[in-house]
TORPA-4810 file (N, C-alpha, C, O; in nm, 3 decimals):
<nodes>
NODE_1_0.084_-0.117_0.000_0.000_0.000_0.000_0.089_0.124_0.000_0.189_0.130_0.071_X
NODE_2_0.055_0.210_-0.070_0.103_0.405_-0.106_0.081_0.493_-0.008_-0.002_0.574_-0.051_X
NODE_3_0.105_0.513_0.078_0.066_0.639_0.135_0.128_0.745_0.101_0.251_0.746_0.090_X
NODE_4_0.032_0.879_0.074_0.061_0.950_0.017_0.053_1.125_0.049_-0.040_1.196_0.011_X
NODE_5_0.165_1.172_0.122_0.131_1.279_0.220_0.089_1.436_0.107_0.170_1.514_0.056_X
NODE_6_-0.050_1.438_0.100_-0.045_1.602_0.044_-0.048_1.692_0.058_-0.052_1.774_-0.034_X
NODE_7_-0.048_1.723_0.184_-0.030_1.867_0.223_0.051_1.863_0.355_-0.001_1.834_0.463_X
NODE_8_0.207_1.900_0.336_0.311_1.943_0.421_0.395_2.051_0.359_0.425_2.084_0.244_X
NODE_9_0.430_2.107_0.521_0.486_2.249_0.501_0.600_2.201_0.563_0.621_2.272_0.662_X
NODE_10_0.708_2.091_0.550_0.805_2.067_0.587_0.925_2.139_0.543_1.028_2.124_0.608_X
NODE_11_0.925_2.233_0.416_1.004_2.309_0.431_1.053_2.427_0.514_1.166_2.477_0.522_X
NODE_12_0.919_2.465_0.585_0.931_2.570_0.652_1.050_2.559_0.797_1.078_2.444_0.832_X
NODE_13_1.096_2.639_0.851_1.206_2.654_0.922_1.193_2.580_1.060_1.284_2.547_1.136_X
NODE_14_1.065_2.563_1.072_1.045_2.419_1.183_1.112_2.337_1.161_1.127_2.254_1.251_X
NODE_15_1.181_2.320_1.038_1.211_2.189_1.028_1.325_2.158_1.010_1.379_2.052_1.041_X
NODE_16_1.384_2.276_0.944_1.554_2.323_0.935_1.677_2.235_0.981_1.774_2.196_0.916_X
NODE_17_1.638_2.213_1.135_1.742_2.099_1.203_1.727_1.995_1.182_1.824_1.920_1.171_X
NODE_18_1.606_1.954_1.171_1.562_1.786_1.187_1.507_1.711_1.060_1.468_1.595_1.052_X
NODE_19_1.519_1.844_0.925_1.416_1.752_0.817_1.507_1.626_0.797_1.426_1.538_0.828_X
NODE_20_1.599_1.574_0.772_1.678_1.481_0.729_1.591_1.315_0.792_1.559_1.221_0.720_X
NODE_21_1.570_1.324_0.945_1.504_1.300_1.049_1.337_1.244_1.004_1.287_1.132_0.994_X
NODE_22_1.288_1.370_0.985_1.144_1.368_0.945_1.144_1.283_0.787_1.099_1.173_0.755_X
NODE_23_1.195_1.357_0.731_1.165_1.249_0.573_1.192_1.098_0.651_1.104_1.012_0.644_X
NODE_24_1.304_1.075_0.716_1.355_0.936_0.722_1.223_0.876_0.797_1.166_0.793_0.726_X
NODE_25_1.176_0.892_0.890_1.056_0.883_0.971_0.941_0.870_0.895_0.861_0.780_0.919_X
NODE_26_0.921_0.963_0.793_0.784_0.940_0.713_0.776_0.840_0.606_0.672_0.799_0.556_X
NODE_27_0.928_0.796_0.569_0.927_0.660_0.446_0.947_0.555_0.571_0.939_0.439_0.532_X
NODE_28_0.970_0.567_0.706_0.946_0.433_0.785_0.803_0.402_0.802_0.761_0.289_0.824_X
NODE_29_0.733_0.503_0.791_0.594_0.480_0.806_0.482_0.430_0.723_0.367_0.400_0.753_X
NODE_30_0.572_0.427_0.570_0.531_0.413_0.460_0.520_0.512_0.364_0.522_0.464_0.251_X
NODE_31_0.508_0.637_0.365_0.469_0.746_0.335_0.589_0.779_0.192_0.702_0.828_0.191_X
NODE_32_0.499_0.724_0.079_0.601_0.723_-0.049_0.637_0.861_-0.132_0.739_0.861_-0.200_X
NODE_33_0.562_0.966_-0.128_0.533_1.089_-0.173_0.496_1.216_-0.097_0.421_1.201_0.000_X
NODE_34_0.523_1.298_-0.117_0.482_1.396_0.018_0.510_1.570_-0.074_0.614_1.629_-0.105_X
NODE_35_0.357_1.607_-0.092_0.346_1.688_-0.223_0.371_1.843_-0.071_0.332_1.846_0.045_X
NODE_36_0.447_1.939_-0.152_0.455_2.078_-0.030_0.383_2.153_-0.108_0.420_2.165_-0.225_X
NODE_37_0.291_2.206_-0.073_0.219_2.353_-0.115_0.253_2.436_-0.054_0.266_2.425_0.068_X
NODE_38_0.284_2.565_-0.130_0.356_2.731_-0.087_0.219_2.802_-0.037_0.098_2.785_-0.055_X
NODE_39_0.297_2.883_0.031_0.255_2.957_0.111_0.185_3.127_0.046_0.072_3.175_0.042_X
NODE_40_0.332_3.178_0.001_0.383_3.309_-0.049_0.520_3.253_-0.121_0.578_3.147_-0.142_X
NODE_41_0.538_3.448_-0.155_0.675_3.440_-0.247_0.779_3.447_-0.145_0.896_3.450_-0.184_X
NODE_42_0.747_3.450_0.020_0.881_3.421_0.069_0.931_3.262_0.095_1.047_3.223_0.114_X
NODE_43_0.786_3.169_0.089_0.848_3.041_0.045_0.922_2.988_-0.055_1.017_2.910_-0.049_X
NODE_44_0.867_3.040_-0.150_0.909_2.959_-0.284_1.052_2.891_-0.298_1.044_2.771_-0.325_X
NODE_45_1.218_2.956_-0.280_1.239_2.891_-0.258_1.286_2.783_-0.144_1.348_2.679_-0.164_X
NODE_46_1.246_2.832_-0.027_1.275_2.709_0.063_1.197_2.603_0.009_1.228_2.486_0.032_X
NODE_47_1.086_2.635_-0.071_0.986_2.456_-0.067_1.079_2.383_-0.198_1.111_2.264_-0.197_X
NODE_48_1.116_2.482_-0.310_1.197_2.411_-0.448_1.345_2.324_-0.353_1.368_2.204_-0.349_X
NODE_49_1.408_2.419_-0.299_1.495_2.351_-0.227_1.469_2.207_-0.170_1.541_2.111_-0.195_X
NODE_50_1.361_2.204_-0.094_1.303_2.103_-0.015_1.345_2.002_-0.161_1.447_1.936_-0.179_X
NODE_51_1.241_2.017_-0.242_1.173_1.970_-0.328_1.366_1.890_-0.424_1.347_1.805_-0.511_X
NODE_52_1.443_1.909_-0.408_1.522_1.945_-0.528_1.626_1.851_-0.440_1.702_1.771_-0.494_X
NODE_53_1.620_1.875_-0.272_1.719_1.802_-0.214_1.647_1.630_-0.166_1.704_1.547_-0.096_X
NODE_54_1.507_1.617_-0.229_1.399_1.518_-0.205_1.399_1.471_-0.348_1.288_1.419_-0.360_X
NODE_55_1.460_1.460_-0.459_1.359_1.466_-0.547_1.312_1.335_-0.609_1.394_1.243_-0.622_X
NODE_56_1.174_1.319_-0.651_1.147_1.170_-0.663_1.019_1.124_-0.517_0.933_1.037_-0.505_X
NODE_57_1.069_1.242_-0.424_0.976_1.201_-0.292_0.896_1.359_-0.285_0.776_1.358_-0.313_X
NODE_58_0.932_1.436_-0.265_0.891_1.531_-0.229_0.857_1.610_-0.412_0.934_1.610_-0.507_X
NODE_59_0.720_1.665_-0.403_0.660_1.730_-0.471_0.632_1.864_-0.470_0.552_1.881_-0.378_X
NODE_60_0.658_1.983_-0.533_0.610_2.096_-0.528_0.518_2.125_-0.629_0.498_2.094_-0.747_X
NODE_61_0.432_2.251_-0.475_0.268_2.281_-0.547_0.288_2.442_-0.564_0.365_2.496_-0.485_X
NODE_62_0.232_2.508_-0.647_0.264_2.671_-0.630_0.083_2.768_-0.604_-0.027_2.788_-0.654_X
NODE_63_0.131_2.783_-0.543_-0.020_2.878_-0.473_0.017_3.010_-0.410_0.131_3.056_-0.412_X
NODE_64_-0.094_3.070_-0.350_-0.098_3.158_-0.223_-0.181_3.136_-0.150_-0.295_3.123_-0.195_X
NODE_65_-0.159_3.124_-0.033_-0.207_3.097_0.086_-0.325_3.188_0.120_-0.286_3.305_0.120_X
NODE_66_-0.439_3.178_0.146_-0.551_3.265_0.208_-0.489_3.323_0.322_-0.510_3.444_0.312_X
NODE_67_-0.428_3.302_0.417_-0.335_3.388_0.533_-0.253_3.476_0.469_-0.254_3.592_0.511_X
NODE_68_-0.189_3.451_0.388_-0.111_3.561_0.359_-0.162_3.674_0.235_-0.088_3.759_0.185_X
NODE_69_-0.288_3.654_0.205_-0.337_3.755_0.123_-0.410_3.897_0.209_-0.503_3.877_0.288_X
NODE_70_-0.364_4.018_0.187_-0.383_4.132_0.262_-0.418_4.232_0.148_-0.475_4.208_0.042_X
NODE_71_-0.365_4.362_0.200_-0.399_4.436_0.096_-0.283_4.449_-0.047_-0.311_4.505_-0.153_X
NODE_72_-0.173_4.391_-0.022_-0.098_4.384_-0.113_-0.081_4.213_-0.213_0.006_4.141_-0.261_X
NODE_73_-0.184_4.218_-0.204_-0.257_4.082_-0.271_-0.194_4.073_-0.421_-0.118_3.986_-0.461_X
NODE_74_-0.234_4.159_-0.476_-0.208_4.178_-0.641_-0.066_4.159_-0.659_-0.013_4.082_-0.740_X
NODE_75_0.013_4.262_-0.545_0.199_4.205_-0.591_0.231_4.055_-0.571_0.293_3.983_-0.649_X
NODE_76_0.192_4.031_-0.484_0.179_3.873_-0.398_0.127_3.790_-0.512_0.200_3.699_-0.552_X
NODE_77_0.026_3.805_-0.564_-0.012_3.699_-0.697_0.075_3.732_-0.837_0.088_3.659_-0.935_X
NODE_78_0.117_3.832_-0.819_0.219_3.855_-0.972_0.311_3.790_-0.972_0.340_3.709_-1.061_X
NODE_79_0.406_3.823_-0.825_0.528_3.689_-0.788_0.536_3.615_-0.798_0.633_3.573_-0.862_X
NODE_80_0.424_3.514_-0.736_0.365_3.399_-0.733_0.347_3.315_-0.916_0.409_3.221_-0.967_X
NODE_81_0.269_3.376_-0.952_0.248_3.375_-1.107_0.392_3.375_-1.183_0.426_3.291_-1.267_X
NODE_82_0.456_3.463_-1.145_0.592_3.444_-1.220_0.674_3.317_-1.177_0.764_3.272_-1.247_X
NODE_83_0.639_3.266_-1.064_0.732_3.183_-0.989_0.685_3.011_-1.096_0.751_2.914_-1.132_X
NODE_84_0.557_3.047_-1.110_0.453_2.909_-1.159_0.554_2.919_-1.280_0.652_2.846_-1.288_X
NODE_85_0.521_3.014_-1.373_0.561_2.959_-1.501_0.743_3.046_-1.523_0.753_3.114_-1.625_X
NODE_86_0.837_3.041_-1.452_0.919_3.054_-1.408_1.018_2.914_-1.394_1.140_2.899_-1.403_X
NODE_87_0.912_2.824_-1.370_1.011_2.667_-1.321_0.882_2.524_-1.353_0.773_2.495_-1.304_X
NODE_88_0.944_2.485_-1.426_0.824_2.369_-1.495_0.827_2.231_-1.432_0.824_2.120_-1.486_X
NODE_89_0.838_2.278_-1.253_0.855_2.129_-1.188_0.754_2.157_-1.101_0.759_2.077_-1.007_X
NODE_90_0.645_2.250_-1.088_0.549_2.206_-1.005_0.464_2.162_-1.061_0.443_2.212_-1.171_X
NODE_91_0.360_2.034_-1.010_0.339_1.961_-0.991_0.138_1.990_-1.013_0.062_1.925_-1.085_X
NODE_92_0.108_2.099_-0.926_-0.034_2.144_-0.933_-0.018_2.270_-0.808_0.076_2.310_-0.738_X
NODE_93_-0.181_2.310_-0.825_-0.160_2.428_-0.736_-0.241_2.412_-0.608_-0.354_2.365_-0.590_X
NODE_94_-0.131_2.476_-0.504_-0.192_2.502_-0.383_-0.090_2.557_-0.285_0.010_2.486_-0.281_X
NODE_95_-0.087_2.625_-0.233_-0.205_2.618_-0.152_-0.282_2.690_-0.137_-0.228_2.789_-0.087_X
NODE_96_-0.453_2.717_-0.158_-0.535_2.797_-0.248_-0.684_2.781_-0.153_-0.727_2.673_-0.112_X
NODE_97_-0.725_2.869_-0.139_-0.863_2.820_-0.098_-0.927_2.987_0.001_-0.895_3.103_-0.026_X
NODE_98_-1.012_2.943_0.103_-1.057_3.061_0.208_-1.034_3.052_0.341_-1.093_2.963_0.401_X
NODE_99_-0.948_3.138_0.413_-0.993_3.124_0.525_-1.102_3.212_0.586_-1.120_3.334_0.587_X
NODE_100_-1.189_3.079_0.652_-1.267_3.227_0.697_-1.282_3.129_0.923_-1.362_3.134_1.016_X
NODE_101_-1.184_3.080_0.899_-1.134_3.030_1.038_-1.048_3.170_1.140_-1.078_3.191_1.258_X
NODE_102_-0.968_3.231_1.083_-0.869_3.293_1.156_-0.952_3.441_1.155_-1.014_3.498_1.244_X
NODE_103_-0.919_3.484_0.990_-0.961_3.657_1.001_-1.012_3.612_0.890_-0.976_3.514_0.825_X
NODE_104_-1.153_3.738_0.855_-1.231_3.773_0.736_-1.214_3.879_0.679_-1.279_3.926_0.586_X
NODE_105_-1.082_3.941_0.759_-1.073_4.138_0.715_-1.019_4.136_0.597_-0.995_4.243_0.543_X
NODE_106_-0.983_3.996_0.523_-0.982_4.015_0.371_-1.007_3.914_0.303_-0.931_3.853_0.228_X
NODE_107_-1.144_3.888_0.334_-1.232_3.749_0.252_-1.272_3.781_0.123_-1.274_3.692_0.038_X
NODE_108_-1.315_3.928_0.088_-1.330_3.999_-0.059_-1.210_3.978_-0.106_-1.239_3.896_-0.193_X
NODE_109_-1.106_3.988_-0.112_-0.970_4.021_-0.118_-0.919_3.819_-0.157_-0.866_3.784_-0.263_X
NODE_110_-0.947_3.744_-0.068_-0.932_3.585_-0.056_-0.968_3.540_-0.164_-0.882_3.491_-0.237_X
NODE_111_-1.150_3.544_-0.217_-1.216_3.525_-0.301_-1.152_3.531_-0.470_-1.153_3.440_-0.553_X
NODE_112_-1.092_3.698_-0.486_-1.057_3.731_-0.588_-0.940_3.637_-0.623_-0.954_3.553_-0.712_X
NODE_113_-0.817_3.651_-0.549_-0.708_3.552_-0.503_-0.725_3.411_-0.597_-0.671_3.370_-0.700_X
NODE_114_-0.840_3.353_-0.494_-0.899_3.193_-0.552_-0.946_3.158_-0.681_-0.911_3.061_-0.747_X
NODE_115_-1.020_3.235_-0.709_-1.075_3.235_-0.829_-0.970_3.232_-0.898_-0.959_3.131_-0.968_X
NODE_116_-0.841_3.349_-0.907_-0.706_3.370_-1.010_-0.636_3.295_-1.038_-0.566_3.277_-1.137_X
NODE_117_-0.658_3.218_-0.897_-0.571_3.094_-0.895_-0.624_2.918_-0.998_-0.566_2.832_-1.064_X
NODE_118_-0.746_2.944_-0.959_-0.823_2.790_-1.011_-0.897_2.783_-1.119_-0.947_2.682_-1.168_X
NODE_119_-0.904_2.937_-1.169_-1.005_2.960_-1.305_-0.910_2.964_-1.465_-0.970_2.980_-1.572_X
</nodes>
């Protein structure tokens, strides 16, 4: 059996000391694939890195994150957009969607975002 991890943010700096650790841990568990969806343009490249020092296991996804969309949304998706067709190894997009868990002070703002992203 495949198990198949799709949504980890193991690049992020949590993990800095110990990823070596964690990958080794997640193929003991079975865990054959393990796709990272971005955040923003200050991920991008820690997740390619991830992605590049994994490769074959680890997958990159290119998105923007509903948390990190504010009022400077539009620069944030241009980056982003350049980053997609910039490097022809991701995989699909995400990480993409609404929050309306944390804050709504830019759910108009989220909406537009999502749509740009999946339409």
């Amino acid at each position: 059996m495949e198990l198949i991890d799709t949504h980890s943010h193991i690049y992020s700096s949590e993990f800095k000391e110990d990823l070596p650790q964690v990958i080794q841990r997640a193929k003991e568990a079975g865990i054959t694939h393990i796709f990272l969806p971005n955040e923003d343009n200050t991920t991008v490249e820690s997740l390619l890195q991830t992605c590049h020092d994994y490769p074959g296991y680890c997958f990159p996804m290119m998105g923007l994150h509903p948390e990190s969309v504010n009022e400077g949304y539009k620069h944030e998706l241009r980056l982003i957009g350049e980053a997609l067709k910039s490097h022809d190894e991701f995989v699909a997009i995400g990480e993409v969607g609404l929050d309306m868990h944390w804050d709504k002070t830019f759910l108009k703002e989220q909406l537009v975002v999502f749509e740009q992203q999946v339409c």
